[in-house]
C-alpha positions, 0 to 999 in steps of 0.5 A: 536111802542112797547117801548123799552126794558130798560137796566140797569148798576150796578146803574141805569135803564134807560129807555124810557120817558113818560110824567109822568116824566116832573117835575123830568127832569125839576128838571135837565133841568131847573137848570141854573148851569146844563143848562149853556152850553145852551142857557138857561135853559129850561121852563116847556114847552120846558122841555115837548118839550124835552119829545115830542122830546124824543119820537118821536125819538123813533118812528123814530129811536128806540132810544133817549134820556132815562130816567137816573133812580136809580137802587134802587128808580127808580127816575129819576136824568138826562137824557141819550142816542143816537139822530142823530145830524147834523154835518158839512153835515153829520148826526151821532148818537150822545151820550148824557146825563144830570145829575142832579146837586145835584149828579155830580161828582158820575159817573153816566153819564159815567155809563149812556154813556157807557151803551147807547154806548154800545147799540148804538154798540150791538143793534142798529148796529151803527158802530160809535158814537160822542158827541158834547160838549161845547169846555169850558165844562170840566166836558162833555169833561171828560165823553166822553173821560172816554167812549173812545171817543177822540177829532176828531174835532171842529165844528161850530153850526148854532149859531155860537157856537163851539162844540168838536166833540169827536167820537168812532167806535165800534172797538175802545170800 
């Protein structure tokens, strides 16, 4: 499959990912503060995982999770984008987004989200979009609500971890 055009915001590209970027998404993905609603933060291996993951959802879907990049630089300070996540029986597009812990607080995962939102709408033709966020994560809550999501429900994971289900239809944005 032709990779996918990338798309920009005011400050940043993103893109889809290559394997060219496993030390930069480490840097995000294997930061303990940055994983601390996972399990664990991520290993070399399970950080190329991701990537694998990545790509094969571009495959078979058109999307995934792009790399989050900087406009000017082009270096990648997170990832962001659209994956089918399995939720109380149905599969909805989720969107979702990692940002590098040395540039919280900027707003660029709500300039990343909105941005993968809107494509998620425009280009994909998804009528609706959610985000699964850990019910003590404040910081995600605020993301997905600064996009227009709103709290829809909570949902139990397979383990055994609560998730905020926020949503958004395209005739909500």
């Amino acid at each position: 499959m032709v990779p996918a055009p990338a798309f920009e915001t005011s400050r940043l590209r993103l893109r889809e990912m290559t394997t060219a970027d496993l030390d930069a998404l480490h840097r995000v993905l294997g930061d303990p503060e940055t994983m601390s609603f996972y399990d664990h933060p991520f290993s070399i291996d399970e950080t190329r995982r991701w990537i694998e993951w990545s790509l094969d959802n571009y495959e078979r879907h058109g999307f995934g999770l792009w790399a989050m990049t900087l406009k000017g630089s082009g270096e990648l300070i997170g990832d962001c984008g659209l994956t089918v996540q399995h939720v109380d029986g149905a599969d909805f597009v989720e969107v979702g987004w990692h940002t590098r812990r040395d540039l919280w607080g900027r707003g660029f995962a709500s300039e990343a989200a909105a941005a993968s939102r809107d494509r998620g709408f425009d280009d994909f033709g998804l009528d609706v979009l959610v985000s699964l966020v850990d019910t003590a994560n404040r910081a995600s809550c605020r993301v997905a609500e600064k996009i227009g999501m709103t709290l829809w429900k909570d949902t139990v994971r397979a383990d055994g971890d609560v998730r905020h289900v926020y949503r958004i239809r395209k005739d909500e944005r």
